[in-house]
C-alpha positions as CSV (number, residue, x, y, z in Angstrom):
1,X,11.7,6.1,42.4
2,X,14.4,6.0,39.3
3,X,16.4,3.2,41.8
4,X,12.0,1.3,41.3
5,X,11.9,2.1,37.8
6,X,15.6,0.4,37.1
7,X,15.0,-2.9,38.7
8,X,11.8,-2.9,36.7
9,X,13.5,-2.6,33.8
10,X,16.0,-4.8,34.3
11,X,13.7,-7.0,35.5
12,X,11.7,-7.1,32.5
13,X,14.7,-7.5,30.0
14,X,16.0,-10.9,32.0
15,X,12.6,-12.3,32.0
16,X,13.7,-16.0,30.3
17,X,9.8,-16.5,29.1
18,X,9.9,-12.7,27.4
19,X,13.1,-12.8,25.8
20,X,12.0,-16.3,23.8
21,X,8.3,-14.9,22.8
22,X,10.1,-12.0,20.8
23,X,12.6,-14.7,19.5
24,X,10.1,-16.6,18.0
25,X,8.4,-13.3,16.7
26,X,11.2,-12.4,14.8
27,X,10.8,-16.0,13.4
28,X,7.2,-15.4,12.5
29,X,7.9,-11.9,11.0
30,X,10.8,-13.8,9.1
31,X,7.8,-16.8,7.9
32,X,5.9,-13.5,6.6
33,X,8.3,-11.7,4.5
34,X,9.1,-15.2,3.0
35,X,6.0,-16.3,2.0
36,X,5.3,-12.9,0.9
37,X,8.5,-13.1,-1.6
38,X,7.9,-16.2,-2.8
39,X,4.0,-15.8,-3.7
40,X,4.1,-12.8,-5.8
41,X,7.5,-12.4,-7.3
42,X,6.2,-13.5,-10.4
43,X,3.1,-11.3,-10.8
44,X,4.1,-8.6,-13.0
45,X,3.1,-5.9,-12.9
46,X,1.6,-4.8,-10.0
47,X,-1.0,-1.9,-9.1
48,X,-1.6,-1.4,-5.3
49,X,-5.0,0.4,-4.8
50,X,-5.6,1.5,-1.3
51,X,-8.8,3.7,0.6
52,X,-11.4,3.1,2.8
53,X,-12.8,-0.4,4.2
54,X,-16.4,1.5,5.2
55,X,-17.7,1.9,1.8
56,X,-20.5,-0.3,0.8
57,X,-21.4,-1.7,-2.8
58,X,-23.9,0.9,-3.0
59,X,-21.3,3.8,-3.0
60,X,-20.2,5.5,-5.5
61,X,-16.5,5.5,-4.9
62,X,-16.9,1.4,-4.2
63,X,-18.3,1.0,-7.8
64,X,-15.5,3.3,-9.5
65,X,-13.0,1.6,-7.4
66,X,-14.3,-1.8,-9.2
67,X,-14.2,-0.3,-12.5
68,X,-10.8,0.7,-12.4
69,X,-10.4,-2.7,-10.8
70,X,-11.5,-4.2,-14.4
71,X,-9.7,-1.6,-16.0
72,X,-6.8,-2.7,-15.1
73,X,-6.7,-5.9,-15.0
74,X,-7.9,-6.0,-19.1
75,X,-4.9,-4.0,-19.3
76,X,-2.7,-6.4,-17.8
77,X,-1.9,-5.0,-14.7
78,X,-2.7,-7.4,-11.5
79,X,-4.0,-5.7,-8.7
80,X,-3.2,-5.7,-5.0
81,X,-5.1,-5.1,-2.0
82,X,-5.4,-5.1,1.6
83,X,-8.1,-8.1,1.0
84,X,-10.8,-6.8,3.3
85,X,-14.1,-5.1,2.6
86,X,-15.6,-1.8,1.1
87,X,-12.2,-0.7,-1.7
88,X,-10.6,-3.3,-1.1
89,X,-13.0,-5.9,-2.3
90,X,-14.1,-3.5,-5.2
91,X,-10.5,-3.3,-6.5
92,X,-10.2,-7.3,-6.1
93,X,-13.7,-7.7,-7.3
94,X,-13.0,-5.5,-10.5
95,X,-9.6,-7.1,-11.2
96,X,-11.0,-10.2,-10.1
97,X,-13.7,-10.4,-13.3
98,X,-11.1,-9.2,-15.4
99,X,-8.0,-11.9,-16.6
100,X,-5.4,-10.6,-14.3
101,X,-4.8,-12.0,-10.9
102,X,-6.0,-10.7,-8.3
103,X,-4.3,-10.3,-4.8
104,X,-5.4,-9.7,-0.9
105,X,-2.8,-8.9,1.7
106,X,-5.0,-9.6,4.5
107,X,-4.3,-8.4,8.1
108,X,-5.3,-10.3,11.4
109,X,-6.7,-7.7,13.7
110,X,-8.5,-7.3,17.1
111,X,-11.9,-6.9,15.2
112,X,-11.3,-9.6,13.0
113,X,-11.0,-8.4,9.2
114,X,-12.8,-10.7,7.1
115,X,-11.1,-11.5,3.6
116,X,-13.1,-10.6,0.7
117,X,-13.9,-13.5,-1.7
118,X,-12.4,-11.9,-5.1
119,X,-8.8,-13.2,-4.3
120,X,-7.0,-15.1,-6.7
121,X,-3.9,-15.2,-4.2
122,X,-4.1,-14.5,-0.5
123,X,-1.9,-14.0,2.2
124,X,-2.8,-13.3,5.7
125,X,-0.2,-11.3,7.9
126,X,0.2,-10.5,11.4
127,X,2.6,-7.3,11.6
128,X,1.3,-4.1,9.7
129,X,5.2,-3.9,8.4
130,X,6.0,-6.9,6.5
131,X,2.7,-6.2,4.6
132,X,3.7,-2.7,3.9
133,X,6.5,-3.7,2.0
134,X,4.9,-6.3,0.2
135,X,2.3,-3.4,-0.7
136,X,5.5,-1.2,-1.7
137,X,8.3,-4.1,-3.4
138,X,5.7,-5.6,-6.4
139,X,4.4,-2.2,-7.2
140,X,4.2,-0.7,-10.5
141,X,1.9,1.8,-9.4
142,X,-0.5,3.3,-6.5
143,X,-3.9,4.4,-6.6
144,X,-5.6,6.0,-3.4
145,X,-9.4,6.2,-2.9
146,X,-10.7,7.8,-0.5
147,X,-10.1,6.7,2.8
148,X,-8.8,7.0,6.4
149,X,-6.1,7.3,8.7
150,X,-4.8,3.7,7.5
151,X,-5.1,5.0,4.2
152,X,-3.5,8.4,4.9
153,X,-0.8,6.2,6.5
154,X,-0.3,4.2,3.3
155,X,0.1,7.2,1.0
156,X,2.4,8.6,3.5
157,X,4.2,5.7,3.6
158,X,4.6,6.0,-0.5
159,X,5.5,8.9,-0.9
160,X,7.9,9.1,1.7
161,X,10.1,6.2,0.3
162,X,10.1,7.8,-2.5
163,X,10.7,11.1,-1.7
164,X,14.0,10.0,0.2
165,X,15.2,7.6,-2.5
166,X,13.8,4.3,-0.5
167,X,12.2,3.4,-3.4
168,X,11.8,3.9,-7.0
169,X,9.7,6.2,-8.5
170,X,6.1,5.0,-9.1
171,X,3.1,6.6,-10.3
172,X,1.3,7.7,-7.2
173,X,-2.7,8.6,-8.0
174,X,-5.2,9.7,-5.9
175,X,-9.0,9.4,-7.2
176,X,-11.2,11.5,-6.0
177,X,-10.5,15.1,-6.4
178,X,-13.8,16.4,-3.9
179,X,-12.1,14.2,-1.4
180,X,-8.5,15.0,-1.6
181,X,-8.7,18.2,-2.7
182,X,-8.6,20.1,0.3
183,X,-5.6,17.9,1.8
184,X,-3.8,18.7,-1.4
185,X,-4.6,22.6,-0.2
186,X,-3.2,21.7,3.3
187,X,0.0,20.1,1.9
188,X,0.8,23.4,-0.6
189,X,-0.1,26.2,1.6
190,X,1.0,24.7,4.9
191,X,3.4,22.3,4.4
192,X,5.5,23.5,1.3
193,X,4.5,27.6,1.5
194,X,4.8,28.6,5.2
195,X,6.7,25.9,6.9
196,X,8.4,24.9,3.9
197,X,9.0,21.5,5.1
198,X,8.2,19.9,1.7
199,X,9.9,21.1,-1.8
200,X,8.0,22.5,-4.4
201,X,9.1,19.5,-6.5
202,X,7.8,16.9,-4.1
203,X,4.3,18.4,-5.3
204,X,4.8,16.1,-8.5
205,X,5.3,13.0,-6.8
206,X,1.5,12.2,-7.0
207,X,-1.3,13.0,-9.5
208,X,-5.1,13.7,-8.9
209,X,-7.5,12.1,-11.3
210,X,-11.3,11.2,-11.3
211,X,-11.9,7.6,-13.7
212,X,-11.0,4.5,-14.0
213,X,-9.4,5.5,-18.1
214,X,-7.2,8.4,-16.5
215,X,-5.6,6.0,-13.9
216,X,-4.9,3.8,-16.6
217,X,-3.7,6.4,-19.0
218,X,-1.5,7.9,-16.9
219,X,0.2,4.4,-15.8
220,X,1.1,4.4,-19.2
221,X,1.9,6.8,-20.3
222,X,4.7,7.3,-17.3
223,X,6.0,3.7,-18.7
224,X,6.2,4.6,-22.2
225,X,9.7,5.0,-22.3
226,X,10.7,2.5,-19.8
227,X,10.3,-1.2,-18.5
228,X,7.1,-1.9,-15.4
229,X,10.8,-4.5,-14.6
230,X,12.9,-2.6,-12.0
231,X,16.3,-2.2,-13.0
232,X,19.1,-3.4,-11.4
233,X,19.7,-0.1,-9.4
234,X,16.1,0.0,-8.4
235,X,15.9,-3.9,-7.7
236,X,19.3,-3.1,-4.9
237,X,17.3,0.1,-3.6
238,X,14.3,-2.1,-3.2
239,X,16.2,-4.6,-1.1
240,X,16.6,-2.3,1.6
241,X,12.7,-1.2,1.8
């Protein structure tokens, strides 16, 4: 049986046709993170809003998510998205009434994802990773709807690269305080009291809020005393996202 499994292996590792699909991938991944660069290194600055793709128009959390949307955009800020529908098109619908670009990340999947039509810039991407980091390298900020797992992934995704220096430190706000709540609970009492595998100052990494103003209040008033530019430290720690 482990003499079967070897050949197998080896087998599949010489395969001529196998080895030059994933050398061209690594080309397309390349053509990704490129074009990704190059269309929004001069939109400044940046608020990525993430949360759920189910919500209609008629929902509550869809129409906040556009208000904020328009909130910040009139204040300057452009706003990024995963440029599909329910949050996503309310944050580029909101920004996109507003003077600020707005900006889709869309994401080719099995059940096609159709790009909303409030996109000032759009890119399309094949690998969840290379859009990740174009979520996380342009950011001035994060705001989190409601949402689900790919959501939940997102914010993990946040505030773990900035919890182990990844990444610089960025407002992190999650809207919605009957919805995250109780996974604020979860984090406190079983992640940072019994199991203790969170510090008590990785608590303040992220805020809680419930309106469009206190997102925008809060964004800044944690820039008040410094630049939405990276520095050069935080522009070399970005690098090696």
């Amino acid at each position: 049986m482990k003499h079967n499994i070897h050949n197998r292996l080896h087998q599949d590792s010489s395969d001529p046709m196998a080895l030059s699909r994933e050398s061209w991938r690594v080309f397309q991944i390349m053509t990704e993170f490129v074009e990704g660069f190059e269309r929004l290194s001069n939109i400044s600055p940046t608020v990525t809003i993430f949360g759920s793709a189910r919500f209609p128009p008629e929902h509550p959390y869809y129409q906040l998510t556009e208000e904020i949307g328009r909130s910040l955009s009139e204040s300057g800020f452009s706003v990024v998205s995963g440029g599909g529908p329910g949050i996503m098109e309310a944050a580029n619908k909101g920004c996109f009434a507003g003077p600020s670009p707005s900006v889709g990340l869309n994401i080719q999947l099995p059940h096609e994802q159709s790009g909303n039509p409030y996109q000032d810039i759009s890119l399309s991407f094949r690998h969840f990773f290379a859009r990740k980091v174009m979520f996380v390298k342009h950011a001035s900020a994060y705001v989190v709807l409601p949402g689900g797992f790919g959501t939940l992934d997102e914010l993990a995704e946040i505030l773990t690269l900035v919890q182990t220096g990844k990444t610089r430190k960025i407002p992190i706000i999650l809207v919605g305080s009957d919805f995250w709540q109780g996974f604020i609970d979860w984090v406190q009492v079983s992640m940072r009291d019994a199991q203790k595998t969170i510090s008590p100052e990785d608590m303040d990494l992220f805020q809680m809020v419930d309106d469009a103003q206190s997102v925008v209040d809060l964004i800044f008033s944690y820039y008040e005393r410094r630049s939405f530019e990276p520095s050069a430290e935080e522009r070399d720690m970005l690098s090696y996202l």
